[in-house]
N, C-alpha and C positions, 0 to 999 in steps of 0.2 A: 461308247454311247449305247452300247446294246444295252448293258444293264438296266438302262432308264427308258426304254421302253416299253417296256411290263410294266410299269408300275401305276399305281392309281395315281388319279388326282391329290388326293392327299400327300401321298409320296411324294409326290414331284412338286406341292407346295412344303414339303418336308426339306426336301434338298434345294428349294430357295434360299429359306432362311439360314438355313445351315449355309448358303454362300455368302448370305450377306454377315454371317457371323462370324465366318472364316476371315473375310476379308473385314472387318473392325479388330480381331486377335489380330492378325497380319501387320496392321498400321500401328497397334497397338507394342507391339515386339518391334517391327522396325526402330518405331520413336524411342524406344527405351521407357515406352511410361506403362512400367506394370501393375504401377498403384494401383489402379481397378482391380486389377486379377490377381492381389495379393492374397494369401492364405493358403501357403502349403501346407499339408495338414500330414499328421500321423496315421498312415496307413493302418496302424491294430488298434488303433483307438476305435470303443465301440460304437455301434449306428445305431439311429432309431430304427422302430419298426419299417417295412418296408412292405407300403398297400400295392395291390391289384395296379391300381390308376398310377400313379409313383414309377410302378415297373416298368408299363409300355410307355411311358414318355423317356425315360431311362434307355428303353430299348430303341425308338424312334426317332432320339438324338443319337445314338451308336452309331446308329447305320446312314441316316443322313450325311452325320459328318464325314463317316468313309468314303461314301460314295462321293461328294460335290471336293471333298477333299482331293478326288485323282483329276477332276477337271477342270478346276479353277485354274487362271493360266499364270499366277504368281504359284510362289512356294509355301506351303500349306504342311510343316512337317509337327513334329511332334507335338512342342509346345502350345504352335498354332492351333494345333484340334482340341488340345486338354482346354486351351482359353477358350474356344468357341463352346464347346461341348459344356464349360461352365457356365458362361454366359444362357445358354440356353434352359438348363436346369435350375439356375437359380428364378431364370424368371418365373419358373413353373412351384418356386419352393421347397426345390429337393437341394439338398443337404448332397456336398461333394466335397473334395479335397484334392486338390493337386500335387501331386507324389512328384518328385525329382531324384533318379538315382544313377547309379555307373552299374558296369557289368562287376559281375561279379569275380571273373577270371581277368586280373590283365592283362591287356593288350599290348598292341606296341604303340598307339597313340592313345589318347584322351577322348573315352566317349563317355555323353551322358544324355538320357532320355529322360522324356517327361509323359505322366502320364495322369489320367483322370479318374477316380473311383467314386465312387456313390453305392453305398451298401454293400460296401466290398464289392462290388461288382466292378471288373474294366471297360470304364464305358471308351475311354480312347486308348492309343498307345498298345492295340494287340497283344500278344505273348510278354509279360514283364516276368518270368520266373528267372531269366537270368540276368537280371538287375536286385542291385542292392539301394534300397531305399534310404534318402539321406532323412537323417531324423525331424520332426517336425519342427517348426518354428514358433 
């Protein structure tokens, strides 16, 4: 909870909605109904330009959903942030894509991550350089 002390008012109405986002991804993935949050996309497919305004709402869904992501008291993993984190951008009219891919070295079990882009950019889903993205749909 330190992190969320410093932070402004805005911030901290930042990481509301990011919880109540988390937690509609959440119900959303439980139920199995991902119809909403259909549209994985192809990560090298090009993007539009990418304005001033665009950027920091890009950057201040990043970082909400990180943070309400460690303290919401359900589980809030990959998936959950890329859906919330889409949720959030599209209401604002940015342009995203949900990427799903495996590591690239394998393992001795089955993993796969999901993760969220806008403008090339990683808005969820941290380090992906050692994931292989499954091609788009």
């Amino acid at each position: 909870m330190r992190a969320l002390r410093k932070v402004t008012p805005r911030r901290l109405a930042d990481v509301a909605r990011a919880t109540v986002l988390l937690g509609r991804a959440r119900l959303w993935v439980r139920r199995g109904n991902l119809a909403r949050a259909t549209g994985i996309g192809d990560p090298q497919a090009p993007w539009p330009v990418l304005g001033t305004a665009e950027r920091r709402i890009i950057d201040r869904a990043a970082w909400a959903i990180a943070v309400a992501a460690r303290y919401v008291p359900w589980r809030s993993d990959c998936l959950v942030q890329a859906l919330a984190a889409r949720a959030w951008l599209t209401r604002h009219g940015i342009e995203s894509r949900l990427v799903l891919g495996v590591p690239g070295q394998k393992g001795p079990r089955f993993e796969a991550h999901a993760w969220l882009l806008s403008h090339g950019i990683a808005v969820t889903g941290g380090n992906v350089a050692r994931y292989n993205a499954f091609p788009g749909a």
